[in-house]
C-alpha positions as CSV (number, residue, x, y, z in Angstrom):
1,X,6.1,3.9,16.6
2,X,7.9,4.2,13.5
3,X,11.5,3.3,14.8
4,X,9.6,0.6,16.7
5,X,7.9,-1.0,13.3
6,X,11.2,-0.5,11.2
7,X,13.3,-2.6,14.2
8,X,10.6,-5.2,14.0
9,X,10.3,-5.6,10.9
10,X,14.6,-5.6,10.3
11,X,14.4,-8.6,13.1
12,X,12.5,-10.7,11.3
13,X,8.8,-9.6,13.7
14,X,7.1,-8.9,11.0
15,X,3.4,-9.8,12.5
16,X,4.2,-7.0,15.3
17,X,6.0,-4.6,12.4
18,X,2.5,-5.0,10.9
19,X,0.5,-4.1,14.1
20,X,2.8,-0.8,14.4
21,X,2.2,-0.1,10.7
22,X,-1.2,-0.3,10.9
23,X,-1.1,2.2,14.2
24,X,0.9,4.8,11.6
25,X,-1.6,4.2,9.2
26,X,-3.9,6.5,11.2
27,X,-1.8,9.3,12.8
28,X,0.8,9.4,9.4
29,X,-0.3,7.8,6.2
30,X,2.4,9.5,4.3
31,X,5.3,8.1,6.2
32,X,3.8,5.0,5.1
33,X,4.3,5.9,1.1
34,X,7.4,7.2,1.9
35,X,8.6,4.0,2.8
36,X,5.8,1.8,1.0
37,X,8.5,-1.0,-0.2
38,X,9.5,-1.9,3.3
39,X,5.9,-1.6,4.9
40,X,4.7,-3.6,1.3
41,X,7.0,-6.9,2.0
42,X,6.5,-6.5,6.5
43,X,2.9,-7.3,5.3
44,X,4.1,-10.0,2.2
45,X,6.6,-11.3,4.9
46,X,3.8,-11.7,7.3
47,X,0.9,-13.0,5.3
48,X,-1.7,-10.2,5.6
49,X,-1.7,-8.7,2.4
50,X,-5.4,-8.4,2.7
51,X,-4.9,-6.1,5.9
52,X,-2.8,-3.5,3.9
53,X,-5.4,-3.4,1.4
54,X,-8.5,-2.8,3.6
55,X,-6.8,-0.5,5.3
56,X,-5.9,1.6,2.4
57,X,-9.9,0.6,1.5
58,X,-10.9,2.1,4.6
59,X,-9.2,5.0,5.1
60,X,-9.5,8.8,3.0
61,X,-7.0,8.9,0.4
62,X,-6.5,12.5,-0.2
63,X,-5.2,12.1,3.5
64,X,-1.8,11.3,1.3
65,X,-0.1,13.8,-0.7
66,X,0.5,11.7,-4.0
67,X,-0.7,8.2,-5.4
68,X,2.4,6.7,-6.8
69,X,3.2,5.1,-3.6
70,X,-0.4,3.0,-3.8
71,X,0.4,2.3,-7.2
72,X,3.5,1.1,-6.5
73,X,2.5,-1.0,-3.9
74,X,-0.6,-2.1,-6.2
75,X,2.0,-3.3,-8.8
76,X,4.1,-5.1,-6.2
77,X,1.1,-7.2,-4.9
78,X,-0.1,-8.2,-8.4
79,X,3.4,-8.8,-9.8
80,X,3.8,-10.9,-6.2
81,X,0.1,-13.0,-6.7
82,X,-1.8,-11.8,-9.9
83,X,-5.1,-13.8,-8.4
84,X,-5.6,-10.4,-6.0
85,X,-6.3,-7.8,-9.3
86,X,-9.7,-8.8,-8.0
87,X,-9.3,-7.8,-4.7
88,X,-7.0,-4.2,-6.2
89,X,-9.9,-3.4,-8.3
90,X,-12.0,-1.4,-5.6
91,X,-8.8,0.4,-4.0
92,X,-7.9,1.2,-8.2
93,X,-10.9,2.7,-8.9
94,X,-10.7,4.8,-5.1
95,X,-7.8,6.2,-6.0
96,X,-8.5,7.2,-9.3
97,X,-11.5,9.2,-7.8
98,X,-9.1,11.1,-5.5
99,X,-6.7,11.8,-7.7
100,X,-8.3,13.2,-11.0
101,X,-5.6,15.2,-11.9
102,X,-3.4,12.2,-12.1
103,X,-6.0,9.5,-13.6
104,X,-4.4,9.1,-16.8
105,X,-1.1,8.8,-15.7
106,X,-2.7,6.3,-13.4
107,X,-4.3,4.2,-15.8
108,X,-1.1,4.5,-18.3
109,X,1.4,3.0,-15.5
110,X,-1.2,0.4,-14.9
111,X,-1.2,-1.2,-18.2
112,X,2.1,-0.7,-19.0
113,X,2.8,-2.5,-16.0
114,X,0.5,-5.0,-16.9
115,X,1.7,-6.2,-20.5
């Protein structure tokens, strides 16, 4: 599935990248961080931004080994459309439950991010 999404998603498919993304999502969540850029624009690229983010809503975070790949991605889509921090705020405040050993560094890359 991977191979397939990363073909799709180099030919311009990005819809059907998106549908294989969201397949990995479930057996593999941290080949997705491991490549968060490139599954981040498939779903910029295709318009369903929203999807990525009630997927990573939806799903059990500790499932992935670190959080600076949601971060990341978190920073993309605000720096992309600053409108969604209201949509970011529930996935911020997830992630900062399943990560407490991390939630300062967390909320330090947010803001400096922010400013």
């Amino acid at each position: 599935r991977w191979n397939l999404a990363s073909i799709l998603n180099k030919k311009g498919k990005y819809k059907e990248a998106c549908d294989q993304y969201l397949l990995i999502f479930d057996l593999q969540p941290n080949w997705i961080m491991e490549q968060s850029y490139e599954v981040q624009q498939a779903f910029s690229q295709a318009k369903r931004q929203k999807e990525l983010i009630a997927k990573f809503e939806s799903m059990d975070l500790k499932r992935i080994r670190s959080p600076w790949g949601l971060i990341n991605m978190i920073q993309n889509n605000l720096n992309q459309d600053p409108a969604n921090a209201n949509n970011m705020i529930g996935l911020i405040e997830r992630i900062h439950a399943a990560y407490p050993t991390y939630r300062s560094q967390i909320i330090s890359t947010l803001i400096n991010n922010s400013e």
